[in-house]
C-alpha positions in Angstrom: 297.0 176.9 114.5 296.6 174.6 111.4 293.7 173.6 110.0 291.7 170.8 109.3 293.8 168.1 106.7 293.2 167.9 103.0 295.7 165.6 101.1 295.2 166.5 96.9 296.3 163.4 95.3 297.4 163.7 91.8 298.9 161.2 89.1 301.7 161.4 86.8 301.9 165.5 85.9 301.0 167.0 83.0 303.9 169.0 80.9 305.2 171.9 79.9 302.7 172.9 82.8 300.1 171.2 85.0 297.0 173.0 85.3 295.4 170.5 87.4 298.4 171.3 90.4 297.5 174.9 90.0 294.2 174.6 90.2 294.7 172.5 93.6 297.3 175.2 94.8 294.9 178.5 94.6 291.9 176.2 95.3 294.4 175.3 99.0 295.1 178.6 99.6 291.4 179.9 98.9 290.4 177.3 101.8 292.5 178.9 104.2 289.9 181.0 105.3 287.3 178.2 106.2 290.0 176.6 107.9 291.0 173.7 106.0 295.1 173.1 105.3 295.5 171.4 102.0 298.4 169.7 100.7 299.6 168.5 97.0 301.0 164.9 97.3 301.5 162.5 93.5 301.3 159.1 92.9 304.8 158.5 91.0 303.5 155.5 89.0 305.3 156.7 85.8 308.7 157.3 87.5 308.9 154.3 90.0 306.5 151.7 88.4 302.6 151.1 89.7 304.0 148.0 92.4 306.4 150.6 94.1 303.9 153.2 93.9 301.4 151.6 95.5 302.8 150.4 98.2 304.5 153.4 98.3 300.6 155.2 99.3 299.7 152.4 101.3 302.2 153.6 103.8 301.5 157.0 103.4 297.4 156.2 103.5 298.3 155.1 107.1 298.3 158.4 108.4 295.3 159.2 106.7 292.6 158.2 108.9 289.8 160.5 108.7 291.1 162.6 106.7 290.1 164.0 103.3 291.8 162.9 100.2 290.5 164.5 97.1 291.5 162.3 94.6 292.2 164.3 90.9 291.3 162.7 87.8 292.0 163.1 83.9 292.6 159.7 81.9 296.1 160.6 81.1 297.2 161.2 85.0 296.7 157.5 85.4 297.7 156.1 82.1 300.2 157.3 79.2 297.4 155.7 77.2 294.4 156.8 78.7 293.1 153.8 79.7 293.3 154.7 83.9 292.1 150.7 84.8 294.7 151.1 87.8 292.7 153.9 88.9 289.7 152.0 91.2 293.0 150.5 93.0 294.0 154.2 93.7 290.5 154.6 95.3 290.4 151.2 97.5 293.3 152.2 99.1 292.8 155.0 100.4 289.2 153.6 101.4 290.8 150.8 103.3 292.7 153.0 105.1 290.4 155.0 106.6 290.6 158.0 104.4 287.7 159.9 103.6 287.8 160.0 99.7 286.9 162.2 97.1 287.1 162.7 93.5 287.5 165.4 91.6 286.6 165.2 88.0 288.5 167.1 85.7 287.6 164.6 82.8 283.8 164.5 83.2 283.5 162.4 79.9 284.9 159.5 78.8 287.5 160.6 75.6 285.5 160.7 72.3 287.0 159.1 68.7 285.1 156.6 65.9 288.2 154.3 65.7 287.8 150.6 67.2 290.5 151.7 69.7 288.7 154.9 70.4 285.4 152.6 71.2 287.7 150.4 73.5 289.2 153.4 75.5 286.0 155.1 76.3 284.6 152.0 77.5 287.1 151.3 79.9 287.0 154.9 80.9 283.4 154.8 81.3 283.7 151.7 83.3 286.9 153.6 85.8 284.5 156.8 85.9 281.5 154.9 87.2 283.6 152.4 90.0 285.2 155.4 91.1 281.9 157.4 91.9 280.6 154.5 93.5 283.9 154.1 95.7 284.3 157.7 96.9 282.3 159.6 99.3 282.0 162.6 97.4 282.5 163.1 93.5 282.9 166.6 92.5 283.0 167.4 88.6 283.7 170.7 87.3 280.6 170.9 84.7 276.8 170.9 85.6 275.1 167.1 86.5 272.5 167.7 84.3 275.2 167.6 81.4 277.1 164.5 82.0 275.7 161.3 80.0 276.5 158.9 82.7 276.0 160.6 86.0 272.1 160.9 87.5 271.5 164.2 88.2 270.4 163.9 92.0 273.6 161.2 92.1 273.5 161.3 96.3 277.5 161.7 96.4 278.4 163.5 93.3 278.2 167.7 93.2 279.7 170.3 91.2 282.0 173.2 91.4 283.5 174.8 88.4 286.8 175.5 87.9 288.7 178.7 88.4 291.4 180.7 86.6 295.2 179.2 87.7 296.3 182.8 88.5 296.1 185.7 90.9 292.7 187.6 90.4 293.3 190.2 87.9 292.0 193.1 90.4 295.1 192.2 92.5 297.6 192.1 89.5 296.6 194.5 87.3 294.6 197.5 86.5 292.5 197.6 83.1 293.0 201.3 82.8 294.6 202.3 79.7 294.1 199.5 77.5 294.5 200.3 73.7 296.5 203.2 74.7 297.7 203.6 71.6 294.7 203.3 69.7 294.9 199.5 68.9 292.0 196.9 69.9 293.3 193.7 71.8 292.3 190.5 71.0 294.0 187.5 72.6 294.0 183.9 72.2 295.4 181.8 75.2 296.5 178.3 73.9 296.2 176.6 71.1 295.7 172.7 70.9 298.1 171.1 69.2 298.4 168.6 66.0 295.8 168.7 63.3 293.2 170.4 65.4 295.4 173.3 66.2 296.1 173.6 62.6 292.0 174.2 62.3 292.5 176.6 65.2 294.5 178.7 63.8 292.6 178.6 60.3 289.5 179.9 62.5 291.7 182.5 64.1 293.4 183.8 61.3 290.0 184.2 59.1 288.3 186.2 62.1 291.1 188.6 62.5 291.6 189.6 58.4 288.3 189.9 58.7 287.9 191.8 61.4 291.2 194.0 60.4 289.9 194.9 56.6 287.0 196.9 58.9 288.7 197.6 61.9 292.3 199.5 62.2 294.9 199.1 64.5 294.6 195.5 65.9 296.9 193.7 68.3 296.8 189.8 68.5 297.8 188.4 71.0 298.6 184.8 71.0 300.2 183.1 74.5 300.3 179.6 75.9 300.3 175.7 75.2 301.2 175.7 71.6 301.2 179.2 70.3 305.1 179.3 69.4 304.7 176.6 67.4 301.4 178.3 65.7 303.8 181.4 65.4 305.4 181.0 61.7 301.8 180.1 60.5 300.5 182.8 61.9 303.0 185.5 60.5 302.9 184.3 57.4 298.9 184.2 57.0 298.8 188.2 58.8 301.7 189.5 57.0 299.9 191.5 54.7 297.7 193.3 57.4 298.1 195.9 60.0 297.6 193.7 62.6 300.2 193.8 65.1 301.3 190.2 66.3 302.4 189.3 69.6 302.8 185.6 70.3 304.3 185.1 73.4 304.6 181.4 74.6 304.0 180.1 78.2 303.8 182.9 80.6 304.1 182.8 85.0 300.4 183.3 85.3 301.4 187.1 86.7 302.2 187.7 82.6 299.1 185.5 81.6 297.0 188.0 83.6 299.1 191.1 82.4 298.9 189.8 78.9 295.0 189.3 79.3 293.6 192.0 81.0 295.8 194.5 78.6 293.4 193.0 76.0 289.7 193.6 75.2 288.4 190.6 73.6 289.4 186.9 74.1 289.0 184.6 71.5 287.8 180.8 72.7 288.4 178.6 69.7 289.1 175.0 71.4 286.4 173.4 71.9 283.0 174.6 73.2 282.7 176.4 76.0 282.6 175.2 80.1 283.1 175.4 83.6 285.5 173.3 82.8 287.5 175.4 80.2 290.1 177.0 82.3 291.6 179.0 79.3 288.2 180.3 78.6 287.5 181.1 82.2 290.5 182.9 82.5 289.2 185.8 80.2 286.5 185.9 82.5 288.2 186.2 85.4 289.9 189.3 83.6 287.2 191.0 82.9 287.0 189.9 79.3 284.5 189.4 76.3 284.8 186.0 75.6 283.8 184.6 71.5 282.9 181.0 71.7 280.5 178.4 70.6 277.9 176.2 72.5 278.3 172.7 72.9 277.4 169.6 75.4 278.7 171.1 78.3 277.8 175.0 77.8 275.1 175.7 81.0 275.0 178.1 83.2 276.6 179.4 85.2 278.9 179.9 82.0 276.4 181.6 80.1 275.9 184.4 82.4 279.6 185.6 81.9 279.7 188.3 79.1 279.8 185.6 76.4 279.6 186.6 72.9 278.4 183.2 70.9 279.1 182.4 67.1 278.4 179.5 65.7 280.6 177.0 63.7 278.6 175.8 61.8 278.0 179.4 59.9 280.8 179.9 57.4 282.6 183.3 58.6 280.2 183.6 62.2 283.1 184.1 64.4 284.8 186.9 62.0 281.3 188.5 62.3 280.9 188.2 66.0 284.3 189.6 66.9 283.5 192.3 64.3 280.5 193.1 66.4 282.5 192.8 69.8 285.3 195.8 68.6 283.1 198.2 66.4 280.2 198.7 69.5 281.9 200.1 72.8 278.8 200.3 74.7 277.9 195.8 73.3 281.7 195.2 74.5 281.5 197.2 77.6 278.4 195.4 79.0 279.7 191.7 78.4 283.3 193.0 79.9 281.0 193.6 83.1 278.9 190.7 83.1 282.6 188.5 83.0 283.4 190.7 85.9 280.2 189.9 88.2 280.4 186.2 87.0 283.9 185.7 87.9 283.0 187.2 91.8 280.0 185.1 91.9 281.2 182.0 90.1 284.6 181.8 89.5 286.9 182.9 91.9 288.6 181.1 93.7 286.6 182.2 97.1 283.5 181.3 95.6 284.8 178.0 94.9 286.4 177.3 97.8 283.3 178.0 99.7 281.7 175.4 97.7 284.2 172.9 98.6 284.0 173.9 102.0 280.0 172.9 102.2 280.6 170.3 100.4 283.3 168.6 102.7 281.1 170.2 105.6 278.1 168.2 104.6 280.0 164.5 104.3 281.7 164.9 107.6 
């Protein structure tokens, strides 16, 4: 017998892959077993125009009634520009059609920047974020209330759930016995922004692993996802007079991600402070990882009780130290592996999070 309806309602799609779709996918399949069928539907706004697409879920919102429709949002789902002002109409529709509504947060801040423009677009998102808490039922963000500027943290409709890794749990995929069979330490990096700010990314990488390999022999790097073939020819150049063996290996099917992660034994986190939210950061958790990364805005538990190894920017050659520390003591590395191991069954996976959405969805019945 099927269960009860969830429709997740998503905007134009991200490319070369859409995290947010996988994360609704596992997150449907996880609430099987509380008995909730969801199903992955898209506003085609950036194909067939914002009039056709409208009307287009007006017809579809008909058969709605009661039922939930979890709403996902990042700025550039609902605008090539990220300014998502047609976003509230998304919402009202839905709402007049007898849905019950939620949305999920993915963005949980509006974007930052110091240009005029930059000013301009986080006001407008600020002003989308805040009508669409106020129209939905239930607002679910992926990072702590306490740390979002805008949102009260008692906010009587908004709760949290983190998000999870967009693979198959690592137990099920792949055993972690015999990593560095061949004597080499594995430290991976998965995704690498891109522009100017993956140039600095790379810079940070590259300085923590020569640093690392004048002390250390035998590393593997590992380099996979968004942007690392085009960090490739930078990186070869910059490690060529090491011994560290390179691997950069593109966008993976998330079976390889996992492979490609839990074959390693640290991960490095270099974009951006660490979250609930960072999915790429998460997934080193959810494979049993060391994780090296920084504090920032949004870093709360239950992030910081994964094995997290911090460094801090700000200190001119921290993170080469820290990862230093993570591959020299066995016994240091061993005990954050197993803290990422009892975080990711208590926090991250997918069941945990499903059970979440479960009580939440439960409770606004």
């Amino acid at each position: 017998m099927s269960g009860q309806r969830i429709i997740s309602l998503l905007g134009r799609p991200d490319k070369p892959t859409d995290a947010v779709e996988e994360y609704c996918r596992y997150l449907g399949q996880a609430l099987e077993r509380h008995g909730w069928d969801l199903s992955v539907g898209r506003v085609r706004w950036d194909e067939n125009g914002w009039g056709s697409a409208q009307r287009s879920l007006q017809r579809h919102a008909k058969r709605w009634r009661e039922t939930w429709v979890l709403v996902q949002y990042t700025a550039l789902a609902w605008s090539r520009r990220g300014l998502p002002l047609r976003f509230p109409r998304i919402l009202r529709i839905l709402k007049s059609a007898g849905a019950k509504v939620g949305v999920v947060f993915h963005d949980v801040e509006p974007f930052y920047g110091n240009r005029v423009v930059d000013r301009l677009r986080r006001g407008a998102q600020l002003r989308v974020m805040r009508e669409a808490l106020r129209t939905a039922d239930i607002g679910i963000f992926t990072v702590p209330l306490g740390k979002l500027s805008w949102v009260k943290p008692h906010s009587g409709n908004a709760v949290f759930a983190p998000v999870g890794a967009n693979f198959p749990t690592a137990s099920d995929a792949v055993s972690r016995n015999g990593i560095a069979r061949d004597g080499r330490l594995g430290i991976a990096v998965f995704g690498i922004t891109g522009g100017g700010w993956g140039r600095k990314e790379v810079d940070e990488i590259v300085e923590a692993v020569r640093f690392a390999a004048a002390r250390v022999k035998e590393l593997r790097l590992i380099v996979l996802g968004r942007n690392s073939k085009d960090s490739e020819a930078e990186l070869r150049k910059r490690l060529a007079d090491t011994s560290v063996e390179l691997h950069v290996l593109g966008v993976l099917p998330s079976e390889d991600v996992v492979r490609s992660l839990a074959n390693s034994d640290v991960l490095l986190f270099v974009r951006g402070h660490i979250s609930t939210r960072r999915g790429s950061a998460i997934a080193g958790i959810a494979c049993g990882l060391p994780v090296i990364a920084f504090e920032g805005p949004e870093t709360a538990p239950p992030i910081t009780e994964a094995g997290i190894a911090f460094y801090s920017p700000q200190r001119k050659g921290d993170l080469g130290e820290v990862l230093l520390r993570v591959l020299q003591d066995e016994y240091y590395r061993t005990s954050l592996a197993q803290k990422s191991w009892v975080a990711q069954q208590q926090y991250f996976s997918w069941t945990a999070i499903a059970k979440k959405y479960a009580e939440f969805l439960k409770d606004k019945r």
